[in-house]
C-alpha positions in Angstrom: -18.0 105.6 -52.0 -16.1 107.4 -49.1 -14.0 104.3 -48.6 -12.7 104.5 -52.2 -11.8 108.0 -52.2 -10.1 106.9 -48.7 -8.4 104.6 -50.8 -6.5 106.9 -53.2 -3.6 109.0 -51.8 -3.3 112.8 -52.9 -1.1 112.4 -55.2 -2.7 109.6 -56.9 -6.0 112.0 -57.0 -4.0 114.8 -58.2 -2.3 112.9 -61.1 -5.5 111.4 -62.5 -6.9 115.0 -62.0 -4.2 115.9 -64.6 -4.6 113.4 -66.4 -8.4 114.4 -67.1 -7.7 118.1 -67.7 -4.7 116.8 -70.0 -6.9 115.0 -72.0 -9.5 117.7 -72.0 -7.3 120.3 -73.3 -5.3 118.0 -76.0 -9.0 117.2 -77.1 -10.0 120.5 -77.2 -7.1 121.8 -79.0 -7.4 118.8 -81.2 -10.9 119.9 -82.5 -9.5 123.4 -83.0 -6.7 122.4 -85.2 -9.3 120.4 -86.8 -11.5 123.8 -87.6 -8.4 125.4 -88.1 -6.9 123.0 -90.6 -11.1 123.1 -92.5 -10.5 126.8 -92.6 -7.2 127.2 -93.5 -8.1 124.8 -96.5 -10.7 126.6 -97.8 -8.9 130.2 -96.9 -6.5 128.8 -99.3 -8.3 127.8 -101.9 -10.5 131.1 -102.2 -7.4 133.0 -102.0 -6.1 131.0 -105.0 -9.5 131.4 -106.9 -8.8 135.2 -105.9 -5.4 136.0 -106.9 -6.6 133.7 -110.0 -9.0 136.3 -111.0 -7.4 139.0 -110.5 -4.1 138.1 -112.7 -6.6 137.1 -115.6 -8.8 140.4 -115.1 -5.8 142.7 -114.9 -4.3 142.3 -118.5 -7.6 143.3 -120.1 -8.9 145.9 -117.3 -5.2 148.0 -118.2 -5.9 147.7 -121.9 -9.4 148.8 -121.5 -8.4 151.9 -119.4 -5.4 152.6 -121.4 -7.6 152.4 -125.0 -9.9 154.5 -123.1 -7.2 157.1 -122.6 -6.1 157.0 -126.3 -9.9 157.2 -127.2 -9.9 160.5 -125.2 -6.6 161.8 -126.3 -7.9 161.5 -130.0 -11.0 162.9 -129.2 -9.6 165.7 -128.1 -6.9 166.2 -130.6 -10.4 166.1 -133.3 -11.9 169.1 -132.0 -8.1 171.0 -131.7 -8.0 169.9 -135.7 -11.7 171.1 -136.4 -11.1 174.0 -134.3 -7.8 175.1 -136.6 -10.0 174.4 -140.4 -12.9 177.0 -138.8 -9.8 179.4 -137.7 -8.2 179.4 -141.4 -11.5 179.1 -143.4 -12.8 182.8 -141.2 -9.0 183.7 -142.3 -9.6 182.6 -145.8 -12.7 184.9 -145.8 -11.1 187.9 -144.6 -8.4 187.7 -146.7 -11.0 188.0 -150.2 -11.7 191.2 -148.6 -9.6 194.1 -150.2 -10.3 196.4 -146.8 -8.9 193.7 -145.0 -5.5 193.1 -147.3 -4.8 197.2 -147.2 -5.1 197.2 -143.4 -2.6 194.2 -143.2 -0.6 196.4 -145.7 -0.3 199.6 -143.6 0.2 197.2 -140.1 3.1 195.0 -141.0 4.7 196.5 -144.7 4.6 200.1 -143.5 2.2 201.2 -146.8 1.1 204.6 -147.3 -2.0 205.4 -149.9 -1.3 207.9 -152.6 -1.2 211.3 -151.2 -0.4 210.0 -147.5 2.6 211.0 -145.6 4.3 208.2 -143.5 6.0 208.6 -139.8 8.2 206.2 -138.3 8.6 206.6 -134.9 12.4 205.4 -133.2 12.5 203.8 -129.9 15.0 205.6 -127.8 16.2 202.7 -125.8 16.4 200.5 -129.8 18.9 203.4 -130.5 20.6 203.6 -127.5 21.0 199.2 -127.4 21.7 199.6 -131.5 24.7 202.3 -130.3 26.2 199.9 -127.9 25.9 197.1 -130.2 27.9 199.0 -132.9 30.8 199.9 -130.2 30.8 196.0 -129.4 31.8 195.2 -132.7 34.9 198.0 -133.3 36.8 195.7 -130.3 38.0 192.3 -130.7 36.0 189.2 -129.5 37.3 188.5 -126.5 36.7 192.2 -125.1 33.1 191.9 -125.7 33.5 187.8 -124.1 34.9 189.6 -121.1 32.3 192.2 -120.5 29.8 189.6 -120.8 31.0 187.8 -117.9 31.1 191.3 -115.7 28.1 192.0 -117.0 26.2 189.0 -115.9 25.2 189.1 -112.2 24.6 192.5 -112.8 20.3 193.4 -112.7 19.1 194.7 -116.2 19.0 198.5 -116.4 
């Protein structure tokens, strides 16, 4: 056996050398790009079966959650409505009540009872705004326009 390896030169022992670690590695990555190529095929196809369900689920999951919503907007809308007929049927009751009508009388028509003597009481600022009011309209239109405009950044009073 030492004869033969006498034989060789260097350089013939380092080509076959890299010759046999060529092959090695083109082997080696050979079987990879096999595994890889196995994989890839099957990464594929369950991505394809994924996005597949997941464009025919999406249609019908948005309907559902957008019915839902409309469901729940109605709902709610429901008890606003009921809410409203118990509001006017307690108003309906009051207002068969003759106490009731002659207090809303007095409140909002300013009635007095036989015998009764009614104030009315005057804001001082009302008569002070109705004053200035009044003065506004013995000028022409575009005096009033122009003191608008002055009057504008100014804070209120």
């Amino acid at each position: 056996m030492a004869g033969n390896r006498d034989r060789f030169s260097t350089a013939t022992r380092l080509r076959l050398l890299g010759e046999q670690t060529a092959a090695r590695v083109y082997r080696s990555q050979n079987r990879r790009q096999d595994r890889r190529s196995r994989l890839t095929g099957r990464a594929a196809f369950l991505a394809l079966v994924m996005c597949t369900l997941v464009v025919a689920l999406a249609y019908p999951t948005r309907q559902f959650v957008s019915q839902r919503n409309e469901i729940a907007e109605q709902e709610r809308l429901t008890r606003e409505a009921r809410q409203r007929v118990e509001e006017l049927r307690d108003e309906k009751a009051r207002l068969q009540d003759d106490a009731y009508i002659q207090r809303l009388a007095r409140e909002h028509l300013h009635y007095v009872m036989p015998g009764e003597t009614g104030y009315t009481m005057i804001d001082p600022d009302a008569a002070r705004k109705r004053q200035e009011d009044r003065e506004a309209t013995d000028r022409p239109w575009y005096s009033n326009v122009l003191e608008d405009v002055d009057n504008a950044d100014r804070p209120e009073r």
